[in-house]
Each structure stands twice: as structure tokens, then as C-alpha cells.
PDB file of N, CA, C and O in Angstrom:
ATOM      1  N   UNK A   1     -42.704  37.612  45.529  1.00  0.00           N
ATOM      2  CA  UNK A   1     -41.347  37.221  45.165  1.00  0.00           C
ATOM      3  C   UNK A   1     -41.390  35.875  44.421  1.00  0.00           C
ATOM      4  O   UNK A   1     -41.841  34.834  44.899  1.00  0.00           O
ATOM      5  N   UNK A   2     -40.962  35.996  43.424  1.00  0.00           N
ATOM      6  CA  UNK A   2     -40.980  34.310  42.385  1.00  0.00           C
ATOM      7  C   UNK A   2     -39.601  33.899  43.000  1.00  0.00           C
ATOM      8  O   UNK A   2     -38.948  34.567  43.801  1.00  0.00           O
ATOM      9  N   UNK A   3     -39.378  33.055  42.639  1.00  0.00           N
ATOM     10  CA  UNK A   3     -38.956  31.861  43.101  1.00  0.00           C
ATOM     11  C   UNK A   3     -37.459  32.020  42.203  1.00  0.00           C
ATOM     12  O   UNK A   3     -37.650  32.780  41.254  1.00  0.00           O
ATOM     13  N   UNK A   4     -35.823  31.432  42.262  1.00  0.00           N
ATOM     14  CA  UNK A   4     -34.971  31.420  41.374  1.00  0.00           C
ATOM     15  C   UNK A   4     -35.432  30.200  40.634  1.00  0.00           C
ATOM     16  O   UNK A   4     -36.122  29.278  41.069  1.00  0.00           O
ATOM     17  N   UNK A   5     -34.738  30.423  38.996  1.00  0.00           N
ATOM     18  CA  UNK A   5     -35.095  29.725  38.034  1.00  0.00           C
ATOM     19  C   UNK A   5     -33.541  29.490  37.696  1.00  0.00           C
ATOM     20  O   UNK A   5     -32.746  30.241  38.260  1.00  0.00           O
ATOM     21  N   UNK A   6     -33.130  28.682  36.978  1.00  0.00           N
ATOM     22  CA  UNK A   6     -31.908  28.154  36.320  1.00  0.00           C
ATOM     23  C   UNK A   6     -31.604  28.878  35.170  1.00  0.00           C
ATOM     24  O   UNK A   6     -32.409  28.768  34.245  1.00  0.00           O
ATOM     25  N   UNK A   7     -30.577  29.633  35.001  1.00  0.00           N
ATOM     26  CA  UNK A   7     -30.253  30.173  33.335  1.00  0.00           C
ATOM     27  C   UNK A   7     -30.457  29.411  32.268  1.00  0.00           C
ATOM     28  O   UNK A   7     -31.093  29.723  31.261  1.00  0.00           O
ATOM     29  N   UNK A   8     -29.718  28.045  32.575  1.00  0.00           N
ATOM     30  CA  UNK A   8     -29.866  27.103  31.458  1.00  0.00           C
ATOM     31  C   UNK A   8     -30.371  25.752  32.491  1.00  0.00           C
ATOM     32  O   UNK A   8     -30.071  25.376  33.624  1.00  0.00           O
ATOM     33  N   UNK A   9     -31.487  25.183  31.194  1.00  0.00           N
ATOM     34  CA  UNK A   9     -32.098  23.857  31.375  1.00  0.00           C
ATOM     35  C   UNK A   9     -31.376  22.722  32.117  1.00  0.00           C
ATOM     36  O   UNK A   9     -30.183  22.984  31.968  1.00  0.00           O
ATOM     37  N   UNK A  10     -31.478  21.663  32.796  1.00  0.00           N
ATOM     38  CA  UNK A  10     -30.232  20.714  33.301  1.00  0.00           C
ATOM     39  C   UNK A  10     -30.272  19.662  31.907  1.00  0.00           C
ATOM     40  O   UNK A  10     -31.424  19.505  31.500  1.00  0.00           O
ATOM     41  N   UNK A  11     -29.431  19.070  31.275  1.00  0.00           N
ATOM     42  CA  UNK A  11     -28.906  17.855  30.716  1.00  0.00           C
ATOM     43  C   UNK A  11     -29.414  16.324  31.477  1.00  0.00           C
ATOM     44  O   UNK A  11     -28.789  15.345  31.885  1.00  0.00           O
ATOM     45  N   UNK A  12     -30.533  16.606  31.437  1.00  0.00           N
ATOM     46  CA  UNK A  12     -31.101  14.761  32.014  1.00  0.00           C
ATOM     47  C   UNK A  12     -30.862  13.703  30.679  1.00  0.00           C
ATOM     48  O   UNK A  12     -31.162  13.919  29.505  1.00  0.00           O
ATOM     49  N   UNK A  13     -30.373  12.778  31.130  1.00  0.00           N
ATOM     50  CA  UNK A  13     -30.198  11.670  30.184  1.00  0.00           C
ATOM     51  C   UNK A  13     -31.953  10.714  29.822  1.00  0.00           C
ATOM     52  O   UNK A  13     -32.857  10.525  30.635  1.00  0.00           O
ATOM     53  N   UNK A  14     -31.917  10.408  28.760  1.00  0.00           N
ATOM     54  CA  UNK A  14     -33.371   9.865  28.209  1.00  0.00           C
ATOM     55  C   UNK A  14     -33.619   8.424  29.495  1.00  0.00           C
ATOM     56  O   UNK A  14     -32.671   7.642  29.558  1.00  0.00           O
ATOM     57  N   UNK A  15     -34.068   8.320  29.842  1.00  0.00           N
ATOM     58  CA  UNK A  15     -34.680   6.849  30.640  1.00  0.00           C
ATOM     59  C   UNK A  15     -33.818   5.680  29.475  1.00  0.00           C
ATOM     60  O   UNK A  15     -33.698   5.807  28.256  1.00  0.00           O
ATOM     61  N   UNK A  16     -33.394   4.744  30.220  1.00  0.00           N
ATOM     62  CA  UNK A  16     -33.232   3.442  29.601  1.00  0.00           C
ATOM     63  C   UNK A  16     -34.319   2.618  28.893  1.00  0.00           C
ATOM     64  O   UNK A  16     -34.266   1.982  27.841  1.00  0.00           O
ATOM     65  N   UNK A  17     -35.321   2.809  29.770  1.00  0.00           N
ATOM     66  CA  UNK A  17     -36.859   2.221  29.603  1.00  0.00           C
ATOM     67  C   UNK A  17     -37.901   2.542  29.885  1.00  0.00           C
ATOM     68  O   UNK A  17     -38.133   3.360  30.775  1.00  0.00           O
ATOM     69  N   UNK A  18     -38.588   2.090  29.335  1.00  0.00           N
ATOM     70  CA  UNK A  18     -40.407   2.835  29.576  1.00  0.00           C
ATOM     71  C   UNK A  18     -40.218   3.515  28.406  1.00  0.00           C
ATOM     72  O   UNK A  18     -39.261   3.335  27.653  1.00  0.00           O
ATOM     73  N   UNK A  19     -41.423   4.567  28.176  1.00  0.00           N
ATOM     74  CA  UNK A  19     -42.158   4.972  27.311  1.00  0.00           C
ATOM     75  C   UNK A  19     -41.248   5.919  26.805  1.00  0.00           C
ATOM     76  O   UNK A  19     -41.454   6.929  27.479  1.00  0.00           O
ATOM     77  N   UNK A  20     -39.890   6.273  25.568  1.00  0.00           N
ATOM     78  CA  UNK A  20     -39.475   6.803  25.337  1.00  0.00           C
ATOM     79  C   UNK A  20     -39.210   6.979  23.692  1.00  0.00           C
ATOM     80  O   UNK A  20     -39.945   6.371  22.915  1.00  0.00           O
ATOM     81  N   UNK A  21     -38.304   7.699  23.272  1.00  0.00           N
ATOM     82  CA  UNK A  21     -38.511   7.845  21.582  1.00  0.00           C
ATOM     83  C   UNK A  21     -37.877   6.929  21.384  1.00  0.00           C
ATOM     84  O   UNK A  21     -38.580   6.165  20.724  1.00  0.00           O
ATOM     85  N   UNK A  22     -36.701   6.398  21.595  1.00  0.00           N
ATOM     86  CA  UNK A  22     -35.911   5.210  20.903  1.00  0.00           C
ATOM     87  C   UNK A  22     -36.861   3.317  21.441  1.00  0.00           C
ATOM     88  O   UNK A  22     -36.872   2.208  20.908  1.00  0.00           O
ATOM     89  N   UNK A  23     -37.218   3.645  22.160  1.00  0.00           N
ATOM     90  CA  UNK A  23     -38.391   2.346  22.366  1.00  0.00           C
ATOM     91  C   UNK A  23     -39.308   1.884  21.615  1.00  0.00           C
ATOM     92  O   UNK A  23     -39.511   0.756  21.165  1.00  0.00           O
ATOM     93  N   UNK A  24     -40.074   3.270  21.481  1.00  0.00           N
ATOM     94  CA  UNK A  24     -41.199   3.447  20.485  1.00  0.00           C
ATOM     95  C   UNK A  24     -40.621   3.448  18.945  1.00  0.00           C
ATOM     96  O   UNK A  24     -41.272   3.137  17.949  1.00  0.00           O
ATOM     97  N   UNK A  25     -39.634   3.751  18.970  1.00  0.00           N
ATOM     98  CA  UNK A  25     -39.078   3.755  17.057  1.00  0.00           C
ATOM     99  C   UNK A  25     -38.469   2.372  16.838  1.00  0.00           C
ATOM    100  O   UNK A  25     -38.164   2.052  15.689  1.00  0.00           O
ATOM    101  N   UNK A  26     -38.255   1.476  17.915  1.00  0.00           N
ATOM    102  CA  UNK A  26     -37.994   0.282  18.239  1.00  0.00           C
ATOM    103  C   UNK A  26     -39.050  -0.599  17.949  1.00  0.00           C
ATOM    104  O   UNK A  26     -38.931  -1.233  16.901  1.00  0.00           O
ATOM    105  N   UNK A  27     -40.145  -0.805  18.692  1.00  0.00           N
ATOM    106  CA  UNK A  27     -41.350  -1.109  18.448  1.00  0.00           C
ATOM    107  C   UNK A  27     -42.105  -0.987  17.243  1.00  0.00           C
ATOM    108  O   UNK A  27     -43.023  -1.745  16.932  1.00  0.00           O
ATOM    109  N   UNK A  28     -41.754  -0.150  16.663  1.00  0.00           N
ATOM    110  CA  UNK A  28     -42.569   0.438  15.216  1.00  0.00           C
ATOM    111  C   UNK A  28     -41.766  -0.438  14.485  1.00  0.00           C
ATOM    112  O   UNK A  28     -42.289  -1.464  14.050  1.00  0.00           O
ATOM    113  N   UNK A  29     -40.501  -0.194  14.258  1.00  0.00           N
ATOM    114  CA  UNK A  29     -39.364  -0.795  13.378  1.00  0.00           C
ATOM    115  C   UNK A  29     -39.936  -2.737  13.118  1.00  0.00           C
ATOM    116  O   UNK A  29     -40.213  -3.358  12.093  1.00  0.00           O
ATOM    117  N   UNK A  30     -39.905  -3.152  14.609  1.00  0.00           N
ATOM    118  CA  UNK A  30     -40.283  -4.563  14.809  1.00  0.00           C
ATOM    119  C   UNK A  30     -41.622  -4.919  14.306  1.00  0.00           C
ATOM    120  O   UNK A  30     -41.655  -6.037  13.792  1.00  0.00           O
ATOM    121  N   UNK A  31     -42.957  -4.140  14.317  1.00  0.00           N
ATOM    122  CA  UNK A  31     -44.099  -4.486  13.874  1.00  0.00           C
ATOM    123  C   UNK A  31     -44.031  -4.394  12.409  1.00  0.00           C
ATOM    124  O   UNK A  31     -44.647  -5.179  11.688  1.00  0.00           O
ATOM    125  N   UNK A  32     -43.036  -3.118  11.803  1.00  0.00           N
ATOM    126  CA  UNK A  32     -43.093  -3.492  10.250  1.00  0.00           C
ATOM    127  C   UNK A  32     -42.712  -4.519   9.896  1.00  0.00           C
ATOM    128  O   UNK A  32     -43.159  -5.084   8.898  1.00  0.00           O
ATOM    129  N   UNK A  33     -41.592  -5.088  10.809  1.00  0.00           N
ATOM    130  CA  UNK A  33     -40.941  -6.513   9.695  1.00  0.00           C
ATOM    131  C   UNK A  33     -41.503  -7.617  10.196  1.00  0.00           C
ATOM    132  O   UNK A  33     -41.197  -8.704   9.706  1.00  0.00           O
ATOM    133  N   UNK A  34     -42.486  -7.531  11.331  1.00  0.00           N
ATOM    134  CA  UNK A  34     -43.425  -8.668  11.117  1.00  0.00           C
ATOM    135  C   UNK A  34     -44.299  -8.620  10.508  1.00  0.00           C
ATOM    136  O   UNK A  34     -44.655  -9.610   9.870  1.00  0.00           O
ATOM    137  N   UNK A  35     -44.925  -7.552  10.472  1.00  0.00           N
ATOM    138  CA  UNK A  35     -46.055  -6.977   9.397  1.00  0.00           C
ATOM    139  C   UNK A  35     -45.596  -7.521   8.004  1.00  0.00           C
ATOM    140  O   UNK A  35     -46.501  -8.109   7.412  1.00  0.00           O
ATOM    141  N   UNK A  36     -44.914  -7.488   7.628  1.00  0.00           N
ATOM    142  CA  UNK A  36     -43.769  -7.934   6.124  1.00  0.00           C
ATOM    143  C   UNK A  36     -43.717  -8.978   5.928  1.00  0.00           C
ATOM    144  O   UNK A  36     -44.171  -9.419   4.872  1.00  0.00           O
ATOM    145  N   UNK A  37     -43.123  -9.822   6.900  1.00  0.00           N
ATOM    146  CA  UNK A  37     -42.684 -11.487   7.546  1.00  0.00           C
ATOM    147  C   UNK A  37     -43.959 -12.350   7.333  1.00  0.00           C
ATOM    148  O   UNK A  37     -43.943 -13.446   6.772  1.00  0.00           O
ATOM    149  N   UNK A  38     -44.985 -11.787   7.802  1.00  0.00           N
ATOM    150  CA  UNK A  38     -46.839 -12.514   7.403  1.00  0.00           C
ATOM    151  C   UNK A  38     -46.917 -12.166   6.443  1.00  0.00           C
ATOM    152  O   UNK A  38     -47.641 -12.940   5.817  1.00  0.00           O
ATOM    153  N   UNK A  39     -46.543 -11.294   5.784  1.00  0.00           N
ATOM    154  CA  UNK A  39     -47.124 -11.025   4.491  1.00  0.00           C
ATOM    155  C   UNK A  39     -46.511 -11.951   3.159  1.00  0.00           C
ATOM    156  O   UNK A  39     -47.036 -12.510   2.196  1.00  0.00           O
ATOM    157  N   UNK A  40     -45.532 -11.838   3.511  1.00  0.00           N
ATOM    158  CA  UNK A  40     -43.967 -13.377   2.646  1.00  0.00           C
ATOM    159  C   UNK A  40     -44.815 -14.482   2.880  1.00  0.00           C
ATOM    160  O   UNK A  40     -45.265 -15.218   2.000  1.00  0.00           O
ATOM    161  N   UNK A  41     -45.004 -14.568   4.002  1.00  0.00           N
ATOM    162  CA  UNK A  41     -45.015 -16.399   4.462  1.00  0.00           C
ATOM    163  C   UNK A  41     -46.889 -16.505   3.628  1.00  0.00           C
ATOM    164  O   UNK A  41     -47.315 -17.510   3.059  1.00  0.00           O
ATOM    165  N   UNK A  42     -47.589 -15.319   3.789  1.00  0.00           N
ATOM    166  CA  UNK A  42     -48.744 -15.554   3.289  1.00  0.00           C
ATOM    167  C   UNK A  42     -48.781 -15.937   1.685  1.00  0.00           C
ATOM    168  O   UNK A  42     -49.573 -16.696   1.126  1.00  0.00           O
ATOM    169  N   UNK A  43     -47.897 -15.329   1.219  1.00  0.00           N
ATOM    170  CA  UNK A  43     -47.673 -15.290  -0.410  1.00  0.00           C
ATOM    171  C   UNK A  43     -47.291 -16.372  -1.037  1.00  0.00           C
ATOM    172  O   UNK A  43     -47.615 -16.929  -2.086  1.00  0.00           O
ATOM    173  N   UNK A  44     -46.150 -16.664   0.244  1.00  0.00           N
ATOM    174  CA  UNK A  44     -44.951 -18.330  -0.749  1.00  0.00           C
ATOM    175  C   UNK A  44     -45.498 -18.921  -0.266  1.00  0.00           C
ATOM    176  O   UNK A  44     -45.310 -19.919  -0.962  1.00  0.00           O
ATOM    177  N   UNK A  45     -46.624 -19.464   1.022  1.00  0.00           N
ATOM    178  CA  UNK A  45     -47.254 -20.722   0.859  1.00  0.00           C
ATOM    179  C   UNK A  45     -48.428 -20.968   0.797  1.00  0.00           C
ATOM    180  O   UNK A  45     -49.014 -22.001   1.122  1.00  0.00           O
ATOM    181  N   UNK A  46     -48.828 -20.013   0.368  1.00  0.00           N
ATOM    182  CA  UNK A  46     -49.934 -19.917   0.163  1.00  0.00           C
ATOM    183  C   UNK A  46     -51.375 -20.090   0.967  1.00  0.00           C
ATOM    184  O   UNK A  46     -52.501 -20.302   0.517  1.00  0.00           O
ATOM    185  N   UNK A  47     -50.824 -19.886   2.569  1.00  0.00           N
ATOM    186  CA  UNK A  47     -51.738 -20.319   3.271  1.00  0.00           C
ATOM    187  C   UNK A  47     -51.533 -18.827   4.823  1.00  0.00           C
ATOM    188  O   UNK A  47     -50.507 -18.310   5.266  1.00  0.00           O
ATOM    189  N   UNK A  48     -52.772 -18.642   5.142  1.00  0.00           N
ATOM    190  CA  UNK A  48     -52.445 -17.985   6.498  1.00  0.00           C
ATOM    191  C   UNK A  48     -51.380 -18.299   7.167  1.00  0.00           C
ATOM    192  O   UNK A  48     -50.639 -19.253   6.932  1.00  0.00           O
ATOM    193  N   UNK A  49     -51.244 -17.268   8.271  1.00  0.00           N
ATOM    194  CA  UNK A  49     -50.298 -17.170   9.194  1.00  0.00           C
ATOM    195  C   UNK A  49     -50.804 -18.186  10.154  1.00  0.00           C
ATOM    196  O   UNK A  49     -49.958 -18.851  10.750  1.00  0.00           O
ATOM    197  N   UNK A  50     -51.986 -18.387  10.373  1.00  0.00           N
ATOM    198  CA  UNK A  50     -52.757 -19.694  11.483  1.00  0.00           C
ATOM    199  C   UNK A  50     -52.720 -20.890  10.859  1.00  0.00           C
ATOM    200  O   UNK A  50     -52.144 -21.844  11.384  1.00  0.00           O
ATOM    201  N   UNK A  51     -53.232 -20.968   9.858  1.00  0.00           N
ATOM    202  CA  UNK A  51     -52.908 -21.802   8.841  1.00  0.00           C
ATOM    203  C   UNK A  51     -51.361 -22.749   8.856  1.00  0.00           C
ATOM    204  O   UNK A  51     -51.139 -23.932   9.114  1.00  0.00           O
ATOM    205  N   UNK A  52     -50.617 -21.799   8.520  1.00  0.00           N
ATOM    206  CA  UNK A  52     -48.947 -22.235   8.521  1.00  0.00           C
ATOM    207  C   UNK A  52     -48.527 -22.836   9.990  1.00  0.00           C
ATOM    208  O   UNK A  52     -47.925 -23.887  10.215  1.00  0.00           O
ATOM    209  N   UNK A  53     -48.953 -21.992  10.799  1.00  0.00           N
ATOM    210  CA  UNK A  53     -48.380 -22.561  12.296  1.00  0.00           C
ATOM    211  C   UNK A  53     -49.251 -23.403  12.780  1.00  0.00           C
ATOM    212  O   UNK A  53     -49.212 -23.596  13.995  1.00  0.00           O
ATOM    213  N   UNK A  54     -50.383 -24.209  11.865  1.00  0.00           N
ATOM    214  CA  UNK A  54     -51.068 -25.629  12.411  1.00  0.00           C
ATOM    215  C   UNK A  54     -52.053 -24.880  13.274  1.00  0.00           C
ATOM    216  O   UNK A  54     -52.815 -25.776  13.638  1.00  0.00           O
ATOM    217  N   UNK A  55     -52.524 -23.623  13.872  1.00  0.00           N
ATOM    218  CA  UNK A  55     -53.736 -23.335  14.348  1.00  0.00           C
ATOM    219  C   UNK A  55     -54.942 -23.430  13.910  1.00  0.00           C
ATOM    220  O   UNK A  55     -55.976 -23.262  14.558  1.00  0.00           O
ATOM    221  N   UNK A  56     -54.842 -23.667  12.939  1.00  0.00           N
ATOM    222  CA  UNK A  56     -56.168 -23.559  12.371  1.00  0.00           C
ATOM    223  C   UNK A  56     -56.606 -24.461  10.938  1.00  0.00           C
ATOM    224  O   UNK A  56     -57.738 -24.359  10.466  1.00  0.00           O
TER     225      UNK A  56
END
């Protein structure tokens, strides 16, 4: 004898947090425009990103 199954799927809402699609497209979004942001600051002053912030 199997077991009852549900006709239709339940409606769970996505997690607020942790590992989910709008987090991760979040995350991606943010590394491009820093990815971008070093790349500006590398160009107009002509000096690294370590460089610029006195590390190095």
C-alpha cells in the first residue's frame, strides 16, 4: 500500500535568507559593480586598488 500523496504541490514561500535565487542574483549584481568600481578607480588614477587605499 503506498502512502497518500497531495493532488497539488503546497505553495511554500522562498526563505528570507540563506542560499536562495534572489540572494545569489544579489550577490552577483554587487560583485559586478565592484568588479567595475576597481576597474574606474584603476583607470582615473592611475594606480591599484592597494595602491589607492595606501596598502601598498
Amino acid at each position: 500500500m503506498t502512502p497518500l500523496q497531495p493532488s497539488t504541490p503546497p505553495k511554500l514561500e522562498e526563505p528570507k535568507f540563506g542560499f536562495n535565487s534572489y540572494a545569489e542574483r544579489l550577490n552577483g549584481r554587487a560583485a559586478m559593480v565592484g568588479f567595475v568600481s576597481t576597474l574606474a578607480i584603476e583607470y582615473f588614477t592611475g594606480q591599484g586598488l592597494l595602491a589607492w587605499l595606501g596598502l601598498y
